[in-house]
Backbone and ligand atoms as CSV (ligand in chain L), in Angstrom:
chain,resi,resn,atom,element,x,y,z
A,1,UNK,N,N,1.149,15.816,-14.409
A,1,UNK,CA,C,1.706,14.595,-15.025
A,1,UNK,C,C,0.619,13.519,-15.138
A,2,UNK,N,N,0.705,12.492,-16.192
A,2,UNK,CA,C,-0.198,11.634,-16.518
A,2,UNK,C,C,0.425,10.433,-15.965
A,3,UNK,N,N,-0.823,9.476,-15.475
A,3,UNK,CA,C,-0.735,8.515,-14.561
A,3,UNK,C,C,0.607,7.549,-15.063
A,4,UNK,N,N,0.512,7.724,-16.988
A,4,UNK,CA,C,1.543,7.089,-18.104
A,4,UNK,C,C,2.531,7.252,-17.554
A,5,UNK,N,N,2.898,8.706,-17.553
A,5,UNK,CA,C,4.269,9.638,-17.346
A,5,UNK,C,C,4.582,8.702,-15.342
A,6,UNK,N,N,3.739,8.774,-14.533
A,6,UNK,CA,C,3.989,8.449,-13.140
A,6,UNK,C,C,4.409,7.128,-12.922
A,7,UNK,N,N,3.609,6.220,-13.100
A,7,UNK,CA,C,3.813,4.943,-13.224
A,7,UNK,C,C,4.901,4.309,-12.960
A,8,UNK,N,N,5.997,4.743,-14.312
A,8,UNK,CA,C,7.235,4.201,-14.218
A,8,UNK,C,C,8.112,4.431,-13.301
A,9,UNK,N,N,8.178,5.418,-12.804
A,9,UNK,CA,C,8.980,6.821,-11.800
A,9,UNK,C,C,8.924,5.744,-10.375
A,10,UNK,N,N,7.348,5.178,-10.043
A,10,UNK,CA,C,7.202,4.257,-8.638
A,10,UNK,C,C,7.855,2.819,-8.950
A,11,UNK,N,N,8.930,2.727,-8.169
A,11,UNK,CA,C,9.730,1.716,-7.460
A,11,UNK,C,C,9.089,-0.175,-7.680
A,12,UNK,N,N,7.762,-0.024,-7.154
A,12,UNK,CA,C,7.262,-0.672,-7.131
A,12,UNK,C,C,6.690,-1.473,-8.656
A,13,UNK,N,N,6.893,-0.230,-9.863
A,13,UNK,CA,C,6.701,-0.926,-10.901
A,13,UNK,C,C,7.783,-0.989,-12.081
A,14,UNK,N,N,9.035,-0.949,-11.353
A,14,UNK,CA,C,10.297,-0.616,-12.063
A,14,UNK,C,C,10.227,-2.312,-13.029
A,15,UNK,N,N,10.909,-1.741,-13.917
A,15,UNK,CA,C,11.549,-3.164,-14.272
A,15,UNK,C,C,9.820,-3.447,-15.420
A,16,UNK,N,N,8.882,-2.899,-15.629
A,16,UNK,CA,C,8.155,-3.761,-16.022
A,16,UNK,C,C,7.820,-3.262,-17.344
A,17,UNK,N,N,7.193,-4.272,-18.586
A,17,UNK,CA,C,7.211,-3.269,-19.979
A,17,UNK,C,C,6.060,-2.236,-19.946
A,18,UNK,N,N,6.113,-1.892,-21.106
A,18,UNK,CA,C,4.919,-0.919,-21.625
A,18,UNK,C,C,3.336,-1.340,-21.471
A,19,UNK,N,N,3.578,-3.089,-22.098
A,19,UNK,CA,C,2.529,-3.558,-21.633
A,19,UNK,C,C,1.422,-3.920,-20.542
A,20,UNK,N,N,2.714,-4.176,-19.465
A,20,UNK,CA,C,2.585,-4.392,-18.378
A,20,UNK,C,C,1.742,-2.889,-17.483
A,21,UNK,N,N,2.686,-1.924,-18.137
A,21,UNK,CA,C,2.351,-0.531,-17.213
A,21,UNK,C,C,0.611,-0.349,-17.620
A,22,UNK,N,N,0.360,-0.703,-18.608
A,22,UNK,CA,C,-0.877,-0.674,-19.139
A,22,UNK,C,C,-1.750,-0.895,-18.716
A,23,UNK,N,N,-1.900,-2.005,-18.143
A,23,UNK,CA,C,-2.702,-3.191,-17.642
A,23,UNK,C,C,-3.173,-2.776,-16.450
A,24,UNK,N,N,-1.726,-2.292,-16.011
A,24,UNK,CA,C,-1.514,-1.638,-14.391
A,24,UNK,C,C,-2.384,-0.754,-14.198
A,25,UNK,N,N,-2.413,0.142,-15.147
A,25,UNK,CA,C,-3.093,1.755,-14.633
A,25,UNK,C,C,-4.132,1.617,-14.909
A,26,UNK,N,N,-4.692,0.418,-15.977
A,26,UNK,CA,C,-6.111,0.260,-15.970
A,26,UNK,C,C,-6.892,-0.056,-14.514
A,27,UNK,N,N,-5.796,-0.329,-13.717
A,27,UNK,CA,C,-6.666,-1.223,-12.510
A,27,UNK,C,C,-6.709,-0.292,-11.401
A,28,UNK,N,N,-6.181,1.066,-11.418
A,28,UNK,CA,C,-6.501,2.022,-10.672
A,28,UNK,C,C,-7.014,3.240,-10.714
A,29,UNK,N,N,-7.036,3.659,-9.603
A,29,UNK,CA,C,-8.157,5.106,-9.386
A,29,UNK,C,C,-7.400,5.736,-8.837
A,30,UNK,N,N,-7.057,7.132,-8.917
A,30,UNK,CA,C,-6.162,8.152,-8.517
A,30,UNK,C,C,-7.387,9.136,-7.323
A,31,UNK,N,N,-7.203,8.804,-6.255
A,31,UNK,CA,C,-7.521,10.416,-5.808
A,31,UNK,C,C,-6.920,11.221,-4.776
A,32,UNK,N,N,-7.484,12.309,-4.587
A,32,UNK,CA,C,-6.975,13.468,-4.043
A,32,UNK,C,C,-7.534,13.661,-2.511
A,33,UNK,N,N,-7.033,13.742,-1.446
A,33,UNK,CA,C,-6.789,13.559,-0.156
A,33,UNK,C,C,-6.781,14.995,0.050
A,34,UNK,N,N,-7.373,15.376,1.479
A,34,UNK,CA,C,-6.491,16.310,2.286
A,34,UNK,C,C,-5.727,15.849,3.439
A,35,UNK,N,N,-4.915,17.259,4.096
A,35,UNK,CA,C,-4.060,16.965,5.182
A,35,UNK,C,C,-4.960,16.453,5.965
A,36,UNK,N,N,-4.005,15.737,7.063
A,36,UNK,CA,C,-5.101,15.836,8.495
A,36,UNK,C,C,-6.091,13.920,8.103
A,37,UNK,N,N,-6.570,13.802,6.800
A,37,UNK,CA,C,-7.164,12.545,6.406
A,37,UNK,C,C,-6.520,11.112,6.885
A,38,UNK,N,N,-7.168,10.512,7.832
A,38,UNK,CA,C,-6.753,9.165,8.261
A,38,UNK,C,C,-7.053,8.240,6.988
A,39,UNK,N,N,-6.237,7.458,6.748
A,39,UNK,CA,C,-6.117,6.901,5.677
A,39,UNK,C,C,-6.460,5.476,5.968
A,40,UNK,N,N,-5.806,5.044,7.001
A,40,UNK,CA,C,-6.054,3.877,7.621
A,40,UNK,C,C,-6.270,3.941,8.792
A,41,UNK,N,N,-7.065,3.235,9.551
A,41,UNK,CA,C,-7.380,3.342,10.832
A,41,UNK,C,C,-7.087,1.830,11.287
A,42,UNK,N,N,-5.924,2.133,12.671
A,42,UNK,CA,C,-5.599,1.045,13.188
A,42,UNK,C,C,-7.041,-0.592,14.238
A,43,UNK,N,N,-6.948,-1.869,13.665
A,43,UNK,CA,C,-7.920,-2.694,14.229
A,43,UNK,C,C,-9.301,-2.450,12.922
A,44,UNK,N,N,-9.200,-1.468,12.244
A,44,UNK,CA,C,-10.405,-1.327,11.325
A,44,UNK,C,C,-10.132,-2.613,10.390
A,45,UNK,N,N,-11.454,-3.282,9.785
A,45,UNK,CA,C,-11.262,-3.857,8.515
A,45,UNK,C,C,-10.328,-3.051,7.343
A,46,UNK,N,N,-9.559,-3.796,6.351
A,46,UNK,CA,C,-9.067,-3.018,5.210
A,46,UNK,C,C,-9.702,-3.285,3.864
A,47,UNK,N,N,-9.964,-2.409,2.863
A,47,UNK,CA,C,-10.771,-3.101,2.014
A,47,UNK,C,C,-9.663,-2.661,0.596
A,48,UNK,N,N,-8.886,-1.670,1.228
A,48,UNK,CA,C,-8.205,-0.791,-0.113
A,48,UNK,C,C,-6.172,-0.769,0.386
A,49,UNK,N,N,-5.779,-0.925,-1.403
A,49,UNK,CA,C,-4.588,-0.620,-1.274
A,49,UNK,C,C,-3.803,0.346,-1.826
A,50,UNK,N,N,-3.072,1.210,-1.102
A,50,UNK,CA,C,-3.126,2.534,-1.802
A,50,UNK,C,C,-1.441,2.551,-1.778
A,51,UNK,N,N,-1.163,3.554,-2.948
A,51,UNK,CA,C,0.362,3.531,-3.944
A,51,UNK,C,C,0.420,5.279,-3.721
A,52,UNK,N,N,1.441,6.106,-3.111
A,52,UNK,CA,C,0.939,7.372,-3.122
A,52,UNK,C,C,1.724,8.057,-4.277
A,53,UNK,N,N,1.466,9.028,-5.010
A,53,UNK,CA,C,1.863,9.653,-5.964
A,53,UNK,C,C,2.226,11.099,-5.728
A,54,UNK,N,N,1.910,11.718,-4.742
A,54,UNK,CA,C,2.303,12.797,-4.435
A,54,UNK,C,C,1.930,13.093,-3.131
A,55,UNK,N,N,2.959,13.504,-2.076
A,55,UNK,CA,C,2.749,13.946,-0.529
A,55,UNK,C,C,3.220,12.833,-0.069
A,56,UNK,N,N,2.810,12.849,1.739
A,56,UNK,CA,C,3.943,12.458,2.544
A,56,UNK,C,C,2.696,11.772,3.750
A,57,UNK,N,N,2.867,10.848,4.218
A,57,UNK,CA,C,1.965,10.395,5.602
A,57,UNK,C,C,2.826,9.859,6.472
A,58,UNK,N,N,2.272,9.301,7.347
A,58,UNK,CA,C,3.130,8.968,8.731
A,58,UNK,C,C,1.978,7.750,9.363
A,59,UNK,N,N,2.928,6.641,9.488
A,59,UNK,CA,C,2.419,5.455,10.039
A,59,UNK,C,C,2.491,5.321,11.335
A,60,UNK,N,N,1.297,5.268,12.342
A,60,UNK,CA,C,1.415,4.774,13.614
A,60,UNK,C,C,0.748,3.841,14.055
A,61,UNK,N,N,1.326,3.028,15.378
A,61,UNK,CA,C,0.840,2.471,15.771
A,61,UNK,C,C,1.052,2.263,17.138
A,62,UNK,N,N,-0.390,2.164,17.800
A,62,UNK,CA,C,-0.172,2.540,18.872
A,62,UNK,C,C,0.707,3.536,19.939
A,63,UNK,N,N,-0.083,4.616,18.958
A,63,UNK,CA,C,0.707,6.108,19.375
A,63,UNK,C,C,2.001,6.551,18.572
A,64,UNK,N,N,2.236,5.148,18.574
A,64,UNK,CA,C,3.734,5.270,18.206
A,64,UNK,C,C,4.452,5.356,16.590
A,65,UNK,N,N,5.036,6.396,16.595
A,65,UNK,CA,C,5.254,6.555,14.684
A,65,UNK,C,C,6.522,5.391,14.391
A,66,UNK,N,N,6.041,4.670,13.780
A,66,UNK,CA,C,6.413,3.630,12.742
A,66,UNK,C,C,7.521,4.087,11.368
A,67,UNK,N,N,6.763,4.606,11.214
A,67,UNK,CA,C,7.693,5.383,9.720
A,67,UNK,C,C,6.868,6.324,8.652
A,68,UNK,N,N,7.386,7.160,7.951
A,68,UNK,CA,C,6.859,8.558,7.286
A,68,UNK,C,C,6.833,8.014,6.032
A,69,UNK,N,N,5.908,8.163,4.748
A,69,UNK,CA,C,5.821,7.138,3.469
A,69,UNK,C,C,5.533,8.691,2.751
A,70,UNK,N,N,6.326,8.611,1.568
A,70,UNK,CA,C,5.865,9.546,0.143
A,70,UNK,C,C,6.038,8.823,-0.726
A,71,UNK,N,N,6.076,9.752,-2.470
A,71,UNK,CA,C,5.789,9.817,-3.180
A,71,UNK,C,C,6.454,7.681,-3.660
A,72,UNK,N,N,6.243,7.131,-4.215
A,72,UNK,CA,C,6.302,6.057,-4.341
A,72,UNK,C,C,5.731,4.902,-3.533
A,73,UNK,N,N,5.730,5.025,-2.315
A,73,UNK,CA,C,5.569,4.289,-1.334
A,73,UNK,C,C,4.006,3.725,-1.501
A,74,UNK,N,N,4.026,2.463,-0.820
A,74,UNK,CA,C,2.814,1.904,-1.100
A,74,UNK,C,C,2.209,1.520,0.289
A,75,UNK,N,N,0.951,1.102,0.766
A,75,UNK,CA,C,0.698,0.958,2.380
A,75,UNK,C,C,-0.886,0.143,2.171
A,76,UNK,N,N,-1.054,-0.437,3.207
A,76,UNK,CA,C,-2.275,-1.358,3.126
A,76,UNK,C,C,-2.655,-2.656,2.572
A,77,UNK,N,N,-1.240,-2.939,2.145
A,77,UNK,CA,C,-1.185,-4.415,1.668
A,77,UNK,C,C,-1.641,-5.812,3.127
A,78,UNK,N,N,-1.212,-5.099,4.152
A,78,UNK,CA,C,-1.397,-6.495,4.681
A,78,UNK,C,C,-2.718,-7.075,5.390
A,79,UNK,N,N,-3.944,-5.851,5.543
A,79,UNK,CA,C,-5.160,-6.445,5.694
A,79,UNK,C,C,-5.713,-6.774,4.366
A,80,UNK,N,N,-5.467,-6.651,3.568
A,80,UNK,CA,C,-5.770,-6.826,1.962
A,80,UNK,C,C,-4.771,-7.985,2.067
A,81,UNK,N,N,-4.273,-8.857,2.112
A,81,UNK,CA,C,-3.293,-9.707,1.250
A,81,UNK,C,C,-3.559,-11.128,2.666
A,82,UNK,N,N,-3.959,-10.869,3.859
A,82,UNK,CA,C,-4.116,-11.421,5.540
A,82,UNK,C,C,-5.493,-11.508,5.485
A,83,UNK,N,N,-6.310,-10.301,5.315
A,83,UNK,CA,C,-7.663,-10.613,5.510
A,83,UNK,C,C,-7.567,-10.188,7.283
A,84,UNK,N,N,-6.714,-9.658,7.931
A,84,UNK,CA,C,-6.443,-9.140,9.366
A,84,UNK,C,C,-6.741,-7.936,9.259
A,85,UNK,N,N,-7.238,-7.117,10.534
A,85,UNK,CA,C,-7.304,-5.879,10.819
A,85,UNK,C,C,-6.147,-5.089,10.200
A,86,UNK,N,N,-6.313,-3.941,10.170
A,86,UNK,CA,C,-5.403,-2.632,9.500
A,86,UNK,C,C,-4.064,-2.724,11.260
A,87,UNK,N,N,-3.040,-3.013,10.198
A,87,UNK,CA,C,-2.131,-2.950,11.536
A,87,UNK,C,C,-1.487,-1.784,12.417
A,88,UNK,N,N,-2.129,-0.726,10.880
A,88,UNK,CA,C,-1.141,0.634,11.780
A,88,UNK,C,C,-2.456,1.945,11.568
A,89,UNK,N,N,-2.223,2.688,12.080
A,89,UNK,CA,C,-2.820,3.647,11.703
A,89,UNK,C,C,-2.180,4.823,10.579
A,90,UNK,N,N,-2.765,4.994,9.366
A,90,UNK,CA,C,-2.100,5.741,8.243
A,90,UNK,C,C,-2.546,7.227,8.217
A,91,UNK,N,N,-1.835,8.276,8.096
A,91,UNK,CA,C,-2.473,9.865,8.213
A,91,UNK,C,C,-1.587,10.595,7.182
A,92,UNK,N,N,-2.700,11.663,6.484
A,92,UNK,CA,C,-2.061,12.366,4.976
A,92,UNK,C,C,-0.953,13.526,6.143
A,93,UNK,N,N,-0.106,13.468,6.227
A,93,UNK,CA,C,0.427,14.566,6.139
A,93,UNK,C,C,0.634,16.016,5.805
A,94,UNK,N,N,0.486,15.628,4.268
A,94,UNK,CA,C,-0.060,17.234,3.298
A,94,UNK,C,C,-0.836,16.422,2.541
A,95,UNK,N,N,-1.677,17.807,2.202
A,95,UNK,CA,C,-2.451,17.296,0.755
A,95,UNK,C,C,-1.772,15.969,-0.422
A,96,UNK,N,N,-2.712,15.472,-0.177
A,96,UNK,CA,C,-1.869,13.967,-1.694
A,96,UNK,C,C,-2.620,13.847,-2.487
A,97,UNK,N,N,-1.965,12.893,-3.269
A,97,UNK,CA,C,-2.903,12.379,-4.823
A,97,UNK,C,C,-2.704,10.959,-4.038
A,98,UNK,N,N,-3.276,9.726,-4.336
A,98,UNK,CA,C,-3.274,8.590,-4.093
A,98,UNK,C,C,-3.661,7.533,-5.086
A,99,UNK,N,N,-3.482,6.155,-5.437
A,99,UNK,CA,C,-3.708,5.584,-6.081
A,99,UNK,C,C,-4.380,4.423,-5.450
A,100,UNK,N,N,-5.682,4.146,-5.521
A,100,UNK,CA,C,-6.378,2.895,-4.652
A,100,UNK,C,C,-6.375,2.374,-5.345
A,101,UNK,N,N,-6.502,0.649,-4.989
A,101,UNK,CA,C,-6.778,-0.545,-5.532
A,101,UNK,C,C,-7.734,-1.083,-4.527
A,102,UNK,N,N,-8.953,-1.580,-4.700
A,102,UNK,CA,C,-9.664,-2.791,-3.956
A,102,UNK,C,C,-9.275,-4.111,-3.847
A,103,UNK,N,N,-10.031,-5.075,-3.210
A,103,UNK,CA,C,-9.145,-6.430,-2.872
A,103,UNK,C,C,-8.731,-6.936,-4.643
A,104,UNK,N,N,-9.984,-6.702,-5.267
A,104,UNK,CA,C,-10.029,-7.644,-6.429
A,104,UNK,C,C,-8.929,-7.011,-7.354
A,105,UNK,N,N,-8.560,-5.556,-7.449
A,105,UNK,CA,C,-7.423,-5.012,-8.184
A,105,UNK,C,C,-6.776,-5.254,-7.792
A,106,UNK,N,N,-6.595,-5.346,-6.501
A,106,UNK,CA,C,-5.182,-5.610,-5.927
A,106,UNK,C,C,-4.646,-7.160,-5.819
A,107,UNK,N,N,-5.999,-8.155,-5.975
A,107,UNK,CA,C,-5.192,-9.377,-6.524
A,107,UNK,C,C,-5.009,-9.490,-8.298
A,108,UNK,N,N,-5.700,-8.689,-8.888
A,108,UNK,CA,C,-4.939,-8.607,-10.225
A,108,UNK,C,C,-3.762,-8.172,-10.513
A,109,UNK,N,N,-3.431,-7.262,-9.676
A,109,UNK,CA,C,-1.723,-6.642,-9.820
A,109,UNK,C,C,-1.183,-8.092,-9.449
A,110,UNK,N,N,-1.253,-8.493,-8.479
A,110,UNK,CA,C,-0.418,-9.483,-8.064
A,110,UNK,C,C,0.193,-10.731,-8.847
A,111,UNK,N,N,-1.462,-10.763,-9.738
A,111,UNK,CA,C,-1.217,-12.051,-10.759
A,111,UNK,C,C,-0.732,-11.127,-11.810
A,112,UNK,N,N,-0.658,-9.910,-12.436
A,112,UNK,CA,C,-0.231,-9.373,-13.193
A,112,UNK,C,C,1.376,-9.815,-13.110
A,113,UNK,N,N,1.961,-9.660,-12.291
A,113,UNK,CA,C,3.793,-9.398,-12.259
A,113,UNK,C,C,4.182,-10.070,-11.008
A,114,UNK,N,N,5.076,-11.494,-10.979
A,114,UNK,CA,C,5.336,-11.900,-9.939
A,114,UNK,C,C,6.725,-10.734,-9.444
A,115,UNK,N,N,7.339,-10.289,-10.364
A,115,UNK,CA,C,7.787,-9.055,-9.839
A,115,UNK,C,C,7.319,-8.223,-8.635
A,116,UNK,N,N,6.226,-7.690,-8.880
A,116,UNK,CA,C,5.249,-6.593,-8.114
A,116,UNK,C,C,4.888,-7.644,-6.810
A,117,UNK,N,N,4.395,-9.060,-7.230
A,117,UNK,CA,C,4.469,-9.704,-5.851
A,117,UNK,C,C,5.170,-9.880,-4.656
A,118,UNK,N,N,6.444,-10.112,-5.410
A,118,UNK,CA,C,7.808,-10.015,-4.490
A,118,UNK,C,C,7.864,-9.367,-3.981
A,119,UNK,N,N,7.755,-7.840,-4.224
A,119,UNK,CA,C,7.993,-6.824,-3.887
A,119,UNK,C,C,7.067,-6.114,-2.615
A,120,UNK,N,N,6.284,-6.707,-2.981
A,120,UNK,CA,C,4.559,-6.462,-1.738
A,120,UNK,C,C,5.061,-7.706,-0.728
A,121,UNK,N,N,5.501,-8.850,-0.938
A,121,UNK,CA,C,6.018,-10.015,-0.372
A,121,UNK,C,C,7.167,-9.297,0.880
A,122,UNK,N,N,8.125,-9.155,0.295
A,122,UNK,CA,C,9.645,-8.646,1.691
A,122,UNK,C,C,9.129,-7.326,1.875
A,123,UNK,N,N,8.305,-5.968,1.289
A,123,UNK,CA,C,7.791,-5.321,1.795
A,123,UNK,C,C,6.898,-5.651,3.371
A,124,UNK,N,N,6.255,-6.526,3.079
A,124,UNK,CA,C,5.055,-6.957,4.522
A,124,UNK,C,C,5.880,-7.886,5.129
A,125,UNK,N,N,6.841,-8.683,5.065
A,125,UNK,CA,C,7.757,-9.352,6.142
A,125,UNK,C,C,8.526,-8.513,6.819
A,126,UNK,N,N,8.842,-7.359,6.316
A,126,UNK,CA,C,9.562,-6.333,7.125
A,126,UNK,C,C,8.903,-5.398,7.552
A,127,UNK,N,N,7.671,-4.889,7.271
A,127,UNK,CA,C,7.007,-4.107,8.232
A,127,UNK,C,C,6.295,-5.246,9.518
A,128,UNK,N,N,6.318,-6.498,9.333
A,128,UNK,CA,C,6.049,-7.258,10.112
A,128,UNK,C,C,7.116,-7.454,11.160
A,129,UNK,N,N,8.248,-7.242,10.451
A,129,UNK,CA,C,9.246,-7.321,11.662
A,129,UNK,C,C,9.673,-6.196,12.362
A,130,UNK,N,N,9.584,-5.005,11.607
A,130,UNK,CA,C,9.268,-3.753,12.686
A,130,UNK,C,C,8.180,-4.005,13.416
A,131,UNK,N,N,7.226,-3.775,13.296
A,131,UNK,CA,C,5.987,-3.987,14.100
A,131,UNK,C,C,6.623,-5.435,15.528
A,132,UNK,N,N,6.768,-6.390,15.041
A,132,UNK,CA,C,7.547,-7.490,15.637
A,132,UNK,C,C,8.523,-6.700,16.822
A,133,UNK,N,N,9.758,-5.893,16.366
A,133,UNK,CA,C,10.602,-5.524,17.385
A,133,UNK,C,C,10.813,-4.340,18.004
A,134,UNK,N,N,8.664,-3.553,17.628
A,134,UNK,CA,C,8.523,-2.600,18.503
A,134,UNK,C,C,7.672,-2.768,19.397
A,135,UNK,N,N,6.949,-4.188,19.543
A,135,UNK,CA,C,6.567,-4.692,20.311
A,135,UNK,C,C,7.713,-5.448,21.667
A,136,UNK,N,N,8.717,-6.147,20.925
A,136,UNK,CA,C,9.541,-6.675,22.010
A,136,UNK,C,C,10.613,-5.172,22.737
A,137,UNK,N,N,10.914,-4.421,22.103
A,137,UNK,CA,C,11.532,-3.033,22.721
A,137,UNK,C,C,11.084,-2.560,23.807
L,1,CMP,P1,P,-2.425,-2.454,6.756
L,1,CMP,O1,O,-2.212,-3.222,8.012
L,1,CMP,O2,O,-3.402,-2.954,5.775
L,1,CMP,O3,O,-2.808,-0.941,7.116
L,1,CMP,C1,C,-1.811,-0.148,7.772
L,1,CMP,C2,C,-0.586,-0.152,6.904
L,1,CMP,O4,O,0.533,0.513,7.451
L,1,CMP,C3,C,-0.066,-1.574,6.711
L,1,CMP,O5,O,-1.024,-2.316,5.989
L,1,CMP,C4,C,1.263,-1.301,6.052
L,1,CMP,O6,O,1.091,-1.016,4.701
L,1,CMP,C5,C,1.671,-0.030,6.793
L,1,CMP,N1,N,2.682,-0.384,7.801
L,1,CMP,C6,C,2.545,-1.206,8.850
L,1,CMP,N2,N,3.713,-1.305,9.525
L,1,CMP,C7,C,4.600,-0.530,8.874
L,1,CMP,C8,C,5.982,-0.218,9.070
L,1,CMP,N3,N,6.677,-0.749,10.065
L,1,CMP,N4,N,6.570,0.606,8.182
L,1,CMP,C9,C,5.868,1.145,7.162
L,1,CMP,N5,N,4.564,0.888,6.935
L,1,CMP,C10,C,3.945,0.067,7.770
């Protein structure tokens, strides 16, 4: 499938026109992962934000699994968007395709679609508040 054909299918860019999708896929890079690949490493700087397109990972932190992310799901927004260490540790599960953005793409999406902002917006307040009430647990 072509990035065209994918695009629309992720959650994250529902709702937006033709034009818009355009703009979008210009600003990313698709690649291909194996299993076993740490994606993010917890306390590391973050420099990249990644949208997955195919396969499955698992978020931890501090040992502890957080939550399992596929095909739509997006991860790494909040040392990218904070300028803070990587909060969780990210791992491919199975083989994936992935979609990176760097800081500077990833503040063009943002100004692209206050849509897509929002959405990266109550996304990171609520992994903030998991993180938040698996610390007080
Ligand atoms: P970042 O801190 O840049 O790198 C690790 C990523 O894991 C983080 O961004 C989020 O995208 C993701 N993450 C952190 N906490 C959670 C959570 N509770 N649920 C799902 N994903 C999370």
């Amino acid at each position: 499938m072509s990035l065209a054909d994918t695009l629309p299918t992720i959650e994250l860019f529902s709702e937006l026109s033709k034009k818009e999708l355009k703009n979008i896929a210009a600003l990313m890079t698709p690649i291909q992962v194996k299993m076993g690949r740490v994606l993010t490493k917890e306390g590391d700087p973050g420099r990249e934000f990644m949208i997955i397109i195919e396969g499955t990972a698992t978020v931890k932190r501090k040992g502890r699994v957080l939550a399992r992310l596929g095909p739509g799901d997006f991860f790494g927004e909040l040392a990218i968007v904070a300028g803070v260490p990587r909060t969780a540790t990210v791992i491919a599960d199975t083989d994936m395709v992935i979609e990176t953005l760097n800081r500077r793409e990833f503040t063009s999406l943002l100004d692209e679609s206050p849509r897509i902002a929002k959405k990266v917006l109550v996304g990171a307040v609520r992994r903030l508040h998991e993180i938040e009430e698996s610390i007080i647990r």
